[in-house]
TITI-817498 format. One record per atom (N, C-alpha, C): residue number from 0; residue in one letter; chain; atom name; y, z negated, x negated. Coordinates in steps of 0.02 Angstrom, whole numbers, plus 32768, in hexadecimal, padded with zeros to 4 digits. Atoms other than C-alpha are relative to their C-alpha. Layout:
# TITI-817498
+-----+------+-------+------+------+------+------+
|  nr | rest | kette | atom |   py |   pz |   px |
+-----+------+-------+------+------+------+------+
| NUM |    A |     A |   CA |    Y |    Z |    X |
...
+-----+------+-------+------+------+------+------+
This chain:
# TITI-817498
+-----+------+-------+------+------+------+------+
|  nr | rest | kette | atom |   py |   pz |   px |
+-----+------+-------+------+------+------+------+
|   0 |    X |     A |    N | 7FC2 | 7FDD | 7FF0 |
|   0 |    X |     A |   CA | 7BEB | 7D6B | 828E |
|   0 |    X |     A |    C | 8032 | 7FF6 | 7FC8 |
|   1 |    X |     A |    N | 7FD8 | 8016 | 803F |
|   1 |    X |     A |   CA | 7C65 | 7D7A | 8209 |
|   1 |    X |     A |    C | 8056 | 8016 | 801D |
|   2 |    X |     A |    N | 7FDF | 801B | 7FDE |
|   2 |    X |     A |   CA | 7CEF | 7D46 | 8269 |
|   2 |    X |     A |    C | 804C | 7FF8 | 7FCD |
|   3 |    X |     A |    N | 7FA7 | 8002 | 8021 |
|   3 |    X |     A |   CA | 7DC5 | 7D40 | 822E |
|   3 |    X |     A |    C | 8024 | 7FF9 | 8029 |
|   4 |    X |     A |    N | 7FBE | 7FEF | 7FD8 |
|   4 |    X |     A |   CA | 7E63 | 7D16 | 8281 |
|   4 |    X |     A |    C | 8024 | 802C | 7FDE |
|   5 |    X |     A |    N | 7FCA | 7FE6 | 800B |
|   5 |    X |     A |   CA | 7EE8 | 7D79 | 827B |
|   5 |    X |     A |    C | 8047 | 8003 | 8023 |
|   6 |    X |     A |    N | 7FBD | 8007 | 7FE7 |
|   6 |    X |     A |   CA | 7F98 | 7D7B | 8291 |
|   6 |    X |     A |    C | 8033 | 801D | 7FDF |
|   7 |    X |     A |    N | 7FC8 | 7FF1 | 803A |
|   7 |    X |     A |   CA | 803F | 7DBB | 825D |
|   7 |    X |     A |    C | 802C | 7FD9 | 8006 |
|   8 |    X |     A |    N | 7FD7 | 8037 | 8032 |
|   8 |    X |     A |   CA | 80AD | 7D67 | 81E3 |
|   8 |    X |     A |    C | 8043 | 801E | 801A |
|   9 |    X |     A |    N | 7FC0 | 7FF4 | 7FF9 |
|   9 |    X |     A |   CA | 815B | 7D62 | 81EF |
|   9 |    X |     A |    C | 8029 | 803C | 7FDB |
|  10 |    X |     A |    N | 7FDD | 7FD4 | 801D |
|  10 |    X |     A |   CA | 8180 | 7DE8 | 8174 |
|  10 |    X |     A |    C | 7FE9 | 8045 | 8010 |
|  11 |    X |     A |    N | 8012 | 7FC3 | 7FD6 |
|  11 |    X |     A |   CA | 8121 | 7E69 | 81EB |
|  11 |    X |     A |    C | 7FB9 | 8013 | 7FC7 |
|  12 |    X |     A |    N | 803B | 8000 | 8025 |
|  12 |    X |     A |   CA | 807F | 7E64 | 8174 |
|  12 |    X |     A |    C | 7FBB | 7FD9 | 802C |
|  13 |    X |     A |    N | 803A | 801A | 7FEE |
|  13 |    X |     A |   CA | 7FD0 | 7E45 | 81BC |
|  13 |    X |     A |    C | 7FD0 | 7FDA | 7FE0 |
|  14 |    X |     A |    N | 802A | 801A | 8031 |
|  14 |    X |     A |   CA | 7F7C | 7DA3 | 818E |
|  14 |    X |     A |    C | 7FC2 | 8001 | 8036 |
|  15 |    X |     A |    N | 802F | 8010 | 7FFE |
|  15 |    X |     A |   CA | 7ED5 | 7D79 | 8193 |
|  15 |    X |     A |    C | 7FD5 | 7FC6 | 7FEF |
|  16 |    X |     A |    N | 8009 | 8040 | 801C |
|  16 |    X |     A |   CA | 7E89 | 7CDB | 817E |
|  16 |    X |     A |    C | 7FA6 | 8000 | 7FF7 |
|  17 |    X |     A |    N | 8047 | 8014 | 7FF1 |
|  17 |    X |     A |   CA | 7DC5 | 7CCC | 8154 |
|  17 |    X |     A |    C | 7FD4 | 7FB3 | 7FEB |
|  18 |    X |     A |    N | 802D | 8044 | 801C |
|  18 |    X |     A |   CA | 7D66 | 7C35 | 816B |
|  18 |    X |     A |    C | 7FDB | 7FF2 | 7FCE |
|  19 |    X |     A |    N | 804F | 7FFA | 803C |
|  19 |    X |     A |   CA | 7D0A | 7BE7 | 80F7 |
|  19 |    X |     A |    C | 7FD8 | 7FB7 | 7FF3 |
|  20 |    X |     A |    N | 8014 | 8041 | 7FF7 |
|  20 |    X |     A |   CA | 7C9A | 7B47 | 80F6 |
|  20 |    X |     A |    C | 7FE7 | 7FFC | 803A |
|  21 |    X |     A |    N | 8027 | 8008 | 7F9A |
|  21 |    X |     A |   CA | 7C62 | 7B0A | 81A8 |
|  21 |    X |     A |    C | 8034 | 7FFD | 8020 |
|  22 |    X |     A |    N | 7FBB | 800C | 7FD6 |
|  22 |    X |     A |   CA | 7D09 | 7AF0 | 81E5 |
|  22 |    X |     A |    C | 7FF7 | 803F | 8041 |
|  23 |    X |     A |    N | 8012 | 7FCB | 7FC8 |
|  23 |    X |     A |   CA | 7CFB | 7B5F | 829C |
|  23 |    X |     A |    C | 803B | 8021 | 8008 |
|  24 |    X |     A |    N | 7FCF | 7FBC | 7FF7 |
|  24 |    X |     A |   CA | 7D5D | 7BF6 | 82B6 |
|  24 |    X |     A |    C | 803D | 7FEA | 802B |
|  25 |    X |     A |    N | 7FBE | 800C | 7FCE |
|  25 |    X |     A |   CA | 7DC8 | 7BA8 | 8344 |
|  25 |    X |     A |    C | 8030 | 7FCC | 7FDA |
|  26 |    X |     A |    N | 7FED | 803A | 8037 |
|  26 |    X |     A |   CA | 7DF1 | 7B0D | 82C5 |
|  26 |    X |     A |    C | 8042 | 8028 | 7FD4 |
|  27 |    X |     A |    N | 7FDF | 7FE9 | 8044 |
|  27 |    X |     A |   CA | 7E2C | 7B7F | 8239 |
|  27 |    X |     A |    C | 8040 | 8033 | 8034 |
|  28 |    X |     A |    N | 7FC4 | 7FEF | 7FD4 |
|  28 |    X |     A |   CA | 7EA2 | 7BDF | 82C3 |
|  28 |    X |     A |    C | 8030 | 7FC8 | 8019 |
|  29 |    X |     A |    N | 7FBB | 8013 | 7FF4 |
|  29 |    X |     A |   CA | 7EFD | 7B63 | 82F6 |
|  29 |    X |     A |    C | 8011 | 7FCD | 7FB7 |
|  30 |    X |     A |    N | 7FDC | 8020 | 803C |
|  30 |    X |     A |   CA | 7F0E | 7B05 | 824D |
|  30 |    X |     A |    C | 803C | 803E | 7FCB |
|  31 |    X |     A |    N | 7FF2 | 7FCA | 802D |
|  31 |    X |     A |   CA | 7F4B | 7BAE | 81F0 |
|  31 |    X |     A |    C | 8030 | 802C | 8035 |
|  32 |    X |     A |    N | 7FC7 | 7FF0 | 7FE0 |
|  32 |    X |     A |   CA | 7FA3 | 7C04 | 8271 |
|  32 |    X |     A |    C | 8052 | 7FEB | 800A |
|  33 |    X |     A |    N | 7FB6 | 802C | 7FED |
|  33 |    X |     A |   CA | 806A | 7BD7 | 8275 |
|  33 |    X |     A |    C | 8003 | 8000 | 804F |
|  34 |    X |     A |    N | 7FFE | 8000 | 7FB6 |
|  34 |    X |     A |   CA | 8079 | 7B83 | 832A |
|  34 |    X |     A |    C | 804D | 8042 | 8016 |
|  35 |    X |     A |    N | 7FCF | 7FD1 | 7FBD |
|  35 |    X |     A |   CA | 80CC | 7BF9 | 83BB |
|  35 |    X |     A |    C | 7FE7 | 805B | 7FD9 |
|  36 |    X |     A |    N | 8008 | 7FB9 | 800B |
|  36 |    X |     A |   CA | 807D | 7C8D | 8348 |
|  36 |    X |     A |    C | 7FBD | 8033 | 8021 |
|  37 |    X |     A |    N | 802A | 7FFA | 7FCB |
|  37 |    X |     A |   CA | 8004 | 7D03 | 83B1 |
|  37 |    X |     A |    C | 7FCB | 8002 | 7FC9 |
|  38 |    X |     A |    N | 803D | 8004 | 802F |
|  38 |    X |     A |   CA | 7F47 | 7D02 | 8369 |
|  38 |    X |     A |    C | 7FBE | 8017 | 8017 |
|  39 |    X |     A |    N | 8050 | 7FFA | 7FF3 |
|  39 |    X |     A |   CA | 7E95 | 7D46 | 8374 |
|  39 |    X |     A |    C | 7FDA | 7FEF | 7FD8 |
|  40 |    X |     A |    N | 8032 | 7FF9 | 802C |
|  40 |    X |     A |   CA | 7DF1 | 7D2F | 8341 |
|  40 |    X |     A |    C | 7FDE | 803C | 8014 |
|  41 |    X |     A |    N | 8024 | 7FA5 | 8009 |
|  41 |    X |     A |   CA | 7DAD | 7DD4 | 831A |
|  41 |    X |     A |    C | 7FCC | 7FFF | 7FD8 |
|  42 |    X |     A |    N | 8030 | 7FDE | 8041 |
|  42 |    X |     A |   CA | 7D0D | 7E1D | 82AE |
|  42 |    X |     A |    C | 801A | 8022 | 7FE9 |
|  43 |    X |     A |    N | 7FD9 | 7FC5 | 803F |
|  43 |    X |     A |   CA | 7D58 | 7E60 | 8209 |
|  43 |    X |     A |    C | 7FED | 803C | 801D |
|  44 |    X |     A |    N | 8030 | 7FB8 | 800D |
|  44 |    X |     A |   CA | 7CDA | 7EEA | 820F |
|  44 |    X |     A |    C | 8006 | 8023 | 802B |
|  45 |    X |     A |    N | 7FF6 | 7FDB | 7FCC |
|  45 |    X |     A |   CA | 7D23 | 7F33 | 82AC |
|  45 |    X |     A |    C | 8049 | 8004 | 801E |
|  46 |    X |     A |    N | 7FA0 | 8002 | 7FF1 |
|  46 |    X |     A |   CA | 7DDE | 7EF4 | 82B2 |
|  46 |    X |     A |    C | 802D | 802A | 7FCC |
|  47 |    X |     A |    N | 7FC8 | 7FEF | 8046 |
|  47 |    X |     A |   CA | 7E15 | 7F4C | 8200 |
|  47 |    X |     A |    C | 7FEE | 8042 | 7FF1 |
|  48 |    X |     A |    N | 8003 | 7FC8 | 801B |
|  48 |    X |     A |   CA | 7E2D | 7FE9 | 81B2 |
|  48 |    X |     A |    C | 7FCD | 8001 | 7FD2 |
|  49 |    X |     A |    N | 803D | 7FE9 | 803D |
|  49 |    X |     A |   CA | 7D99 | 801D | 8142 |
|  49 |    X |     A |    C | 801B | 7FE8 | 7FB8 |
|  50 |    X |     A |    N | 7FDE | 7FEE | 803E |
|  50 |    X |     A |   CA | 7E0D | 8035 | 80B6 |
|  50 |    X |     A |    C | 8028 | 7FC9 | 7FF5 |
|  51 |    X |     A |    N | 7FDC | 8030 | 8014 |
|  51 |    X |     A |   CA | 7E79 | 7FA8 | 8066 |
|  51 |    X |     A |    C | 8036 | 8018 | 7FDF |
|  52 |    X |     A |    N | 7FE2 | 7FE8 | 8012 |
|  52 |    X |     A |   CA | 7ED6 | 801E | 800A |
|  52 |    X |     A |    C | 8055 | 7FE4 | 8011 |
|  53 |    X |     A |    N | 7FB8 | 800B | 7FE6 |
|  53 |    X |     A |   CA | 7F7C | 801C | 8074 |
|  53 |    X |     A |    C | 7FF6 | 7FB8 | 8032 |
|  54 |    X |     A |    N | 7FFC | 8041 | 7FD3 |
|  54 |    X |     A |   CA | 7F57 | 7F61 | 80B3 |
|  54 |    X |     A |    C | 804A | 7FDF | 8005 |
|  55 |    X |     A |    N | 7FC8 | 8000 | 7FE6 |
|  55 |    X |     A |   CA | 800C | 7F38 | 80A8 |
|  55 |    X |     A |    C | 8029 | 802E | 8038 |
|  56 |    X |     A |    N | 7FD2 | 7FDA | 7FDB |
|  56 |    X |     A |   CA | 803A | 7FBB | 8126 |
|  56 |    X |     A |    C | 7FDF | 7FF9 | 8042 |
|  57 |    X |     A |    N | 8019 | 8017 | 7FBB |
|  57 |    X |     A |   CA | 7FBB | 7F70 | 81AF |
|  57 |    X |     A |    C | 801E | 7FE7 | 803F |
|  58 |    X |     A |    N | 7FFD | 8016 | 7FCE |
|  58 |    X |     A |   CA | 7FF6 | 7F4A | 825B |
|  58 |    X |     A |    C | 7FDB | 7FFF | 8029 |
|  59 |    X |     A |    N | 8018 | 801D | 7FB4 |
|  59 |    X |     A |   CA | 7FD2 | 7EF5 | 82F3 |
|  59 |    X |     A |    C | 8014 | 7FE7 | 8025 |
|  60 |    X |     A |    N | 7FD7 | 7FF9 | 7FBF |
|  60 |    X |     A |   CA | 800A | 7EFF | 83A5 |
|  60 |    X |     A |    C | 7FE8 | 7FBE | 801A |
|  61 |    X |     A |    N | 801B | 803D | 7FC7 |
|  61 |    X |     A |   CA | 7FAE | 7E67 | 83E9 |
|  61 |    X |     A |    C | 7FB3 | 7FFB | 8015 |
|  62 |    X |     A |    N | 8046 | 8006 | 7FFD |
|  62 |    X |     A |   CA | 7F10 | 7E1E | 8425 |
|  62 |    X |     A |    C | 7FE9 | 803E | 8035 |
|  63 |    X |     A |    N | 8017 | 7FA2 | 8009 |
|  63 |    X |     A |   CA | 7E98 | 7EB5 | 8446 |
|  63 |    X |     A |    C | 800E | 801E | 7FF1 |
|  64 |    X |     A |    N | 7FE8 | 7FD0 | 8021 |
|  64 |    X |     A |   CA | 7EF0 | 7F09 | 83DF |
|  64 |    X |     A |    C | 7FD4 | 801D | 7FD5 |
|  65 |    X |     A |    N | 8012 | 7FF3 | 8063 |
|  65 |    X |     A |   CA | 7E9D | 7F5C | 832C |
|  65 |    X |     A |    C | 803D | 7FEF | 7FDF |
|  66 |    X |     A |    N | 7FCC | 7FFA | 802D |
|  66 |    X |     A |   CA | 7EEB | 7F4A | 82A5 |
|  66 |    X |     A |    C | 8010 | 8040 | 7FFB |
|  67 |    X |     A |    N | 7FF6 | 7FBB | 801A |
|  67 |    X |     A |   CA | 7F36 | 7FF1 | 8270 |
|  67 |    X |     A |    C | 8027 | 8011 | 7FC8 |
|  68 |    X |     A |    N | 7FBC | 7FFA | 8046 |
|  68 |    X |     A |   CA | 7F8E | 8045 | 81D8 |
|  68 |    X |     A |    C | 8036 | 8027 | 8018 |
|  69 |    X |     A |    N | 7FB9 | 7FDA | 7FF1 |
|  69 |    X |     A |   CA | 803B | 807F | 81EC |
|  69 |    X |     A |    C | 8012 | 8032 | 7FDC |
|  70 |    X |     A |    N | 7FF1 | 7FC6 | 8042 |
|  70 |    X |     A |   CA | 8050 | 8117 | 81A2 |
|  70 |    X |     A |    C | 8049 | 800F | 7FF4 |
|  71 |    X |     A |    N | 7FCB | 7FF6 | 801A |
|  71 |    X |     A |   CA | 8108 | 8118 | 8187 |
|  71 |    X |     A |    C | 7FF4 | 7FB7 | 7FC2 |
|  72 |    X |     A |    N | 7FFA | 8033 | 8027 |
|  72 |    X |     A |   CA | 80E7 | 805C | 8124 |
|  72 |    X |     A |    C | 7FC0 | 802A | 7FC6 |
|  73 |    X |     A |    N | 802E | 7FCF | 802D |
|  73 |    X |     A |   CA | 8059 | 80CD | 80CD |
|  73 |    X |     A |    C | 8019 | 801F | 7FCF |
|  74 |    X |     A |    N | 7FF2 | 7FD7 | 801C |
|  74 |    X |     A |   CA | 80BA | 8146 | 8097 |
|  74 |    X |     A |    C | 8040 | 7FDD | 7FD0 |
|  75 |    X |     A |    N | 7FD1 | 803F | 800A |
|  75 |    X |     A |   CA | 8149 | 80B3 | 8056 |
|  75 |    X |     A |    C | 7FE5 | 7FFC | 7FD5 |
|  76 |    X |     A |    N | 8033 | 803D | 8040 |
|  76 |    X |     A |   CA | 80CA | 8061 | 7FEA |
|  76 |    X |     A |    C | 7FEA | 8047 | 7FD5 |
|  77 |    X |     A |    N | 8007 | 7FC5 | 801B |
|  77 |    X |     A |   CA | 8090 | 8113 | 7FB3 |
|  77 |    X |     A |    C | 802E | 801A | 7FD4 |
|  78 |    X |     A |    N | 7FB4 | 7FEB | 801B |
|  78 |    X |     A |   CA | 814A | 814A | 7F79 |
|  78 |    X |     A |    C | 800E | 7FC8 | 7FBF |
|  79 |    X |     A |    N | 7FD7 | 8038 | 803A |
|  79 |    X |     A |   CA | 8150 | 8098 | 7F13 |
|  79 |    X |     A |    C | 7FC6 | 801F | 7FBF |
|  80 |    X |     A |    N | 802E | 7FED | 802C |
|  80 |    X |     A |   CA | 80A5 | 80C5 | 7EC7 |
|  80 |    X |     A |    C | 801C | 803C | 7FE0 |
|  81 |    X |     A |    N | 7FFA | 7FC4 | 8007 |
|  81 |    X |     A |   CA | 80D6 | 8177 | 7EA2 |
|  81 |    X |     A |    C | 804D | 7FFB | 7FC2 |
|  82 |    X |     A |    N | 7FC1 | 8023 | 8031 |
|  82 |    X |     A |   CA | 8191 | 813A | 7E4C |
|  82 |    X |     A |    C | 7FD6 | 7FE3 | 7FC9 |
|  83 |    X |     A |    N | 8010 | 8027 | 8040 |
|  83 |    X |     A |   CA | 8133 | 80BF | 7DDA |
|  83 |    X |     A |    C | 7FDE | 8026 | 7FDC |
|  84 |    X |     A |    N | 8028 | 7FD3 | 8032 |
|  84 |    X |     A |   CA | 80A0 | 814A | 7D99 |
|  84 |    X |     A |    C | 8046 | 802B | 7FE2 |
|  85 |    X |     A |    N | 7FDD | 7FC9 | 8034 |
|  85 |    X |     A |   CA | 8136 | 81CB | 7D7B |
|  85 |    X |     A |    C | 8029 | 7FBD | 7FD2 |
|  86 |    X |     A |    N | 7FC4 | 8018 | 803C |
|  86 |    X |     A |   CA | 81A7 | 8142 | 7D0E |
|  86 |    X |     A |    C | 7FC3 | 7FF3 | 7FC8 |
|  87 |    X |     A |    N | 801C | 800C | 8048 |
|  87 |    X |     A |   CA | 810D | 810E | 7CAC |
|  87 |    X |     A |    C | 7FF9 | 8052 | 7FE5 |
|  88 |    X |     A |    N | 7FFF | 7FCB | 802F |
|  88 |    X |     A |   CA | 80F0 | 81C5 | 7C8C |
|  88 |    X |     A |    C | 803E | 8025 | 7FE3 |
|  89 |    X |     A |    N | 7FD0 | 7FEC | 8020 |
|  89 |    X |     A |   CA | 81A3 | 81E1 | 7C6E |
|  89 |    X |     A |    C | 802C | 7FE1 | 7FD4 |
|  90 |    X |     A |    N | 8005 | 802F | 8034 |
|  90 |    X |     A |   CA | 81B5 | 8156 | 7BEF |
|  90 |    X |     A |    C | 7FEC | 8015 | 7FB6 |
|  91 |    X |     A |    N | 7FED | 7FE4 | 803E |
|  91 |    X |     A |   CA | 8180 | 8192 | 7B57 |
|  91 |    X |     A |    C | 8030 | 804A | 7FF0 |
|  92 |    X |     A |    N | 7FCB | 7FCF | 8003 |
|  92 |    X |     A |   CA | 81E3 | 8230 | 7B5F |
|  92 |    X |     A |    C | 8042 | 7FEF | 8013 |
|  93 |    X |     A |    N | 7FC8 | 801E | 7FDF |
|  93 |    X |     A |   CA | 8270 | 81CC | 7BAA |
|  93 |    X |     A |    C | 8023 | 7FD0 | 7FBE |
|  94 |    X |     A |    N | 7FE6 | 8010 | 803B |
|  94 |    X |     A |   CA | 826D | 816B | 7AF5 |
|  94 |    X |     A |    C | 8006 | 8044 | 7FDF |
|  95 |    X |     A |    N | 7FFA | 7FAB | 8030 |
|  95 |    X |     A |   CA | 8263 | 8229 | 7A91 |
|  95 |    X |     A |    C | 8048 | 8003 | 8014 |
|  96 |    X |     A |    N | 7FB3 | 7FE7 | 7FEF |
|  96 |    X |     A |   CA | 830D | 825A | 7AEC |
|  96 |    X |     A |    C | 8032 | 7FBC | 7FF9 |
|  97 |    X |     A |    N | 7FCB | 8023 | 8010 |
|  97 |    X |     A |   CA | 8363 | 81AA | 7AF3 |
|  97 |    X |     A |    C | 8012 | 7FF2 | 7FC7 |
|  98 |    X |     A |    N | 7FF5 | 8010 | 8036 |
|  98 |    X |     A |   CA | 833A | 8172 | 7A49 |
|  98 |    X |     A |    C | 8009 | 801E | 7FBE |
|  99 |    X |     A |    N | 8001 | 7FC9 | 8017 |
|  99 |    X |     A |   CA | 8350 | 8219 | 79F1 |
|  99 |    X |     A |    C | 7FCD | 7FEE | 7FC5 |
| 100 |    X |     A |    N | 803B | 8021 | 802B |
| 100 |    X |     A |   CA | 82B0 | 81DC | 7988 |
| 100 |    X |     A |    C | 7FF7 | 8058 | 7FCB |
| 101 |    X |     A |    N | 7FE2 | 7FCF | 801E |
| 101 |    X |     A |   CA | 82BA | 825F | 78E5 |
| 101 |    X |     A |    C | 7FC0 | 8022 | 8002 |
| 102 |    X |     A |    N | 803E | 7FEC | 7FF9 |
| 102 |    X |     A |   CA | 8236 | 82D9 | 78F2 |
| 102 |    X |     A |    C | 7FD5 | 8002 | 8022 |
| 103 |    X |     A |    N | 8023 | 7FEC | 7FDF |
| 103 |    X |     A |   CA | 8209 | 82ED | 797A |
| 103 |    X |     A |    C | 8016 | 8024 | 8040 |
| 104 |    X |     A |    N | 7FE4 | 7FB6 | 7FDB |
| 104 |    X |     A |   CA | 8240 | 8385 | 79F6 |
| 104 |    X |     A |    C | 8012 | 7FCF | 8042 |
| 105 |    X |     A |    N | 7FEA | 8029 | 7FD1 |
| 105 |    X |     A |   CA | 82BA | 8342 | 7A7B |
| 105 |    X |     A |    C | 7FFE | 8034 | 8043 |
| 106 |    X |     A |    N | 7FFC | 7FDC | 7FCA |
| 106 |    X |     A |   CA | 82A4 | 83EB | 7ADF |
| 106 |    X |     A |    C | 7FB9 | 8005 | 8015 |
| 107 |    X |     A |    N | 803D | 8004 | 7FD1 |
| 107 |    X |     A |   CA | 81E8 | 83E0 | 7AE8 |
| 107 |    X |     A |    C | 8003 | 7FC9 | 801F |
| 108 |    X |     A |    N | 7FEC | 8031 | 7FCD |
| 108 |    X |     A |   CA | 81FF | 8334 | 7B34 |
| 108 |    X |     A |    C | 801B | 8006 | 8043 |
| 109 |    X |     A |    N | 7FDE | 7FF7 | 7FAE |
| 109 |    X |     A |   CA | 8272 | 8368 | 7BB0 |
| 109 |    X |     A |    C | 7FD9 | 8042 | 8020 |
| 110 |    X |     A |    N | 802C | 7FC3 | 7FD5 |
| 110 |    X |     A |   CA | 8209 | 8405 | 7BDB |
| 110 |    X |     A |    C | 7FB2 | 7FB1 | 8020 |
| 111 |    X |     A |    N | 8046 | 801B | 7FCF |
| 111 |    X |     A |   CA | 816E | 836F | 7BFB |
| 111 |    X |     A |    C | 8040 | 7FE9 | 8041 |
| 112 |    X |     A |    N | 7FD5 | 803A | 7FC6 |
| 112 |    X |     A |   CA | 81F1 | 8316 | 7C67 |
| 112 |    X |     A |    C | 8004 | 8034 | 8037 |
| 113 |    X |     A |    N | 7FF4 | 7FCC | 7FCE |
| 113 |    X |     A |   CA | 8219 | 83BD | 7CC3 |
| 113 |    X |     A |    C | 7FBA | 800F | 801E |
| 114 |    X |     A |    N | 8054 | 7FF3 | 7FDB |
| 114 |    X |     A |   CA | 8153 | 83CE | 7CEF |
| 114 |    X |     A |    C | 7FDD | 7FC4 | 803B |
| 115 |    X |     A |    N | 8009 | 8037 | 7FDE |
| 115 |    X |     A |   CA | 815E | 8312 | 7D19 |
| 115 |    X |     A |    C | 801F | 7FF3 | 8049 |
| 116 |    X |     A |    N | 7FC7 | 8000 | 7FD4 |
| 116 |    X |     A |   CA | 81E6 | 831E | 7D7E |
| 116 |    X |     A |    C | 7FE1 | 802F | 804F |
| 117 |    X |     A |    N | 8017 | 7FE5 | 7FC1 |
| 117 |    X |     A |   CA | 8194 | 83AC | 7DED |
| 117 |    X |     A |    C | 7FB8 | 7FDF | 801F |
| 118 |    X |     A |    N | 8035 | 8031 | 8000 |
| 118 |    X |     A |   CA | 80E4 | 835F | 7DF0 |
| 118 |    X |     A |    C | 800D | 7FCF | 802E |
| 119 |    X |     A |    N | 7FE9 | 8024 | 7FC9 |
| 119 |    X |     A |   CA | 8133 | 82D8 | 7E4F |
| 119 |    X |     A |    C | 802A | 800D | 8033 |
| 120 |    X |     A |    N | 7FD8 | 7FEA | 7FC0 |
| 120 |    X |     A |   CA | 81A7 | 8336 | 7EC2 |
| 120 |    X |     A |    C | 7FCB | 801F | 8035 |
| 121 |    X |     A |    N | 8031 | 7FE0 | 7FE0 |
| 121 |    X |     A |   CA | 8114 | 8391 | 7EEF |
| 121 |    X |     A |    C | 7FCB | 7FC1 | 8026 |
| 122 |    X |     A |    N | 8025 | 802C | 7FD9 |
| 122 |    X |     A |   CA | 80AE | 82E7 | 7F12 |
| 122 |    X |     A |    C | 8031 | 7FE8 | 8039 |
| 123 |    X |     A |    N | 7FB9 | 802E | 7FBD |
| 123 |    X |     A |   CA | 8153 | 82A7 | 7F75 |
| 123 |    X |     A |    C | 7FF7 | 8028 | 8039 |
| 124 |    X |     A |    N | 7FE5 | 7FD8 | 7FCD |
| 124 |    X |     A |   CA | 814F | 8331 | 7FDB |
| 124 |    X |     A |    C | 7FB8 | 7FFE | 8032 |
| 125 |    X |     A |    N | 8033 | 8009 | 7FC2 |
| 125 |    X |     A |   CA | 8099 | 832C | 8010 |
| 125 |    X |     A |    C | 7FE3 | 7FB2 | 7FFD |
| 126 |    X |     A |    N | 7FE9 | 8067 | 7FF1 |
| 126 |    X |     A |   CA | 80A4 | 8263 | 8029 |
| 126 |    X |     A |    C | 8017 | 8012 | 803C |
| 127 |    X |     A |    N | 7FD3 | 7FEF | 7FD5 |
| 127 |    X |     A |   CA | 812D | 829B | 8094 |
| 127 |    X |     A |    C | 7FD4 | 8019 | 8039 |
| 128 |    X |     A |    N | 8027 | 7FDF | 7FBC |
| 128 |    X |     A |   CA | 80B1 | 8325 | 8103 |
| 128 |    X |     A |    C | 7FC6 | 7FE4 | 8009 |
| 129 |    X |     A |    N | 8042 | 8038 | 7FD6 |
| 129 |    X |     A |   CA | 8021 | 82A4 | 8118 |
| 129 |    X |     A |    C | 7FF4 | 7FF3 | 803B |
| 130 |    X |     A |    N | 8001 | 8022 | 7FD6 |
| 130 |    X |     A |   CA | 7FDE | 8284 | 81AA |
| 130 |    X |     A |    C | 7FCF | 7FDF | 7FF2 |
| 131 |    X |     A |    N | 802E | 8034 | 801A |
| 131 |    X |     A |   CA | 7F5E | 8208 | 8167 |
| 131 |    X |     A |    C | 8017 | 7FE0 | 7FD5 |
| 132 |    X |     A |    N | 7FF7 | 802D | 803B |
| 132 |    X |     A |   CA | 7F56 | 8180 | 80F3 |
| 132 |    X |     A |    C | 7FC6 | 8015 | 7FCD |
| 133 |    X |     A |    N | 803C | 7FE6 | 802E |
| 133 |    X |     A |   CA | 7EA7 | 81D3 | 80B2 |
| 133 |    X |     A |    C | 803E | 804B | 7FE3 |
| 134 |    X |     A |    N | 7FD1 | 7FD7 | 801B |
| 134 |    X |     A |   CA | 7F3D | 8263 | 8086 |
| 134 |    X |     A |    C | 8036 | 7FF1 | 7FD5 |
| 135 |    X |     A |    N | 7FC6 | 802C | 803E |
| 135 |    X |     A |   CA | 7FAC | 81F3 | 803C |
| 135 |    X |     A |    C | 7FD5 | 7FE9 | 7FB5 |
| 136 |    X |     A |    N | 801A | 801F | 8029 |
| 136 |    X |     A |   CA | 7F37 | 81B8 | 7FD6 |
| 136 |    X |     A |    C | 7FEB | 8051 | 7FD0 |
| 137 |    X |     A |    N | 7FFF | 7FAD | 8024 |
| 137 |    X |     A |   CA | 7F04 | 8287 | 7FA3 |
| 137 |    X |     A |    C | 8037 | 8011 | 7FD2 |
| 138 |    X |     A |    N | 7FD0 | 800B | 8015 |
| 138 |    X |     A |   CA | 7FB0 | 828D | 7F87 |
| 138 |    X |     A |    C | 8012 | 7FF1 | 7FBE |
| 139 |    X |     A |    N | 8006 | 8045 | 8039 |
| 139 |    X |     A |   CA | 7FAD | 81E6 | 7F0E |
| 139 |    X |     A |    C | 7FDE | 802E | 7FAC |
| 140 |    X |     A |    N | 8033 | 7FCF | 8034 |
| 140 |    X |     A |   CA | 7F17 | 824D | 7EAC |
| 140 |    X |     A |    C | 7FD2 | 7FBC | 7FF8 |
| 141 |    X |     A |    N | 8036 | 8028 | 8005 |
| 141 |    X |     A |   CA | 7EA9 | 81B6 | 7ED6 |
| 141 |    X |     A |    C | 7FBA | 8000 | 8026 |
+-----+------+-------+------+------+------+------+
């Protein structure tokens, strides 16, 4: 059985703890658990999302619960991802226009930026109409 507690942390994140050694599953729950916090032992392979992808956006309601992904924390983590690809791609053209660097066209620059710019309004927007995290991730372009 390949066996895990789980529990959530104080900052609303789902841990997981997996044994390892001989130490017994009930052992490693109550050593690792913070007392008064609630806890199961679950089989990974049937308590978790397939995907690891959006594992920060996992919740869980309680014992018998699943775990599940939250698709508003999905789409959160999605929006940060999505910000960081457009600045790296709007980084070198972002030096062309600040640093007026000589020779080299400050209006084709800002025309990539204007392509960049939609490119990602267009991913924002279907982020936004997801109803999946396998859509968020379409979205992403991963």
């Amino acid at each position: 059985m390949n066996s895990v507690v789980i529990y959530n942390q104080s900052n609303g994140s789902v841990a997981y703890v997996i044994p390892c050694g001989d130490t017994p599953i009930d052992e490693v729950q109550r050593k690792d658990v913070p007392e008064g916090v609630e806890s199961e032992i679950v089989e990974r392979d049937k308590a978790f999302p397939v995907d690891e992808f959006f594992r920060d956006a996992w919740t869980w309601a309680g014992k018998g619960q699943p775990v599940l992904e939250d698709l508003a924390k999905s789409k959160a983590i999605a929006h940060n991802i999505r910000r960081t690809k457009r600045a790296e791609e709007f980084a070198p053209h972002d030096d062309v226009i600040s640093k007026h660097i000589p020779g080299v066209d400050a209006d084709a620059a800002e025309a990539s930026r204007a392509s960049i710019r939609t490119k990602y309004a267009t991913m924002q927007s279907d982020i936004d109409a997801a109803d999946s995290t396998a859509k968020i991730k379409e979205a992403l372009g991963i």
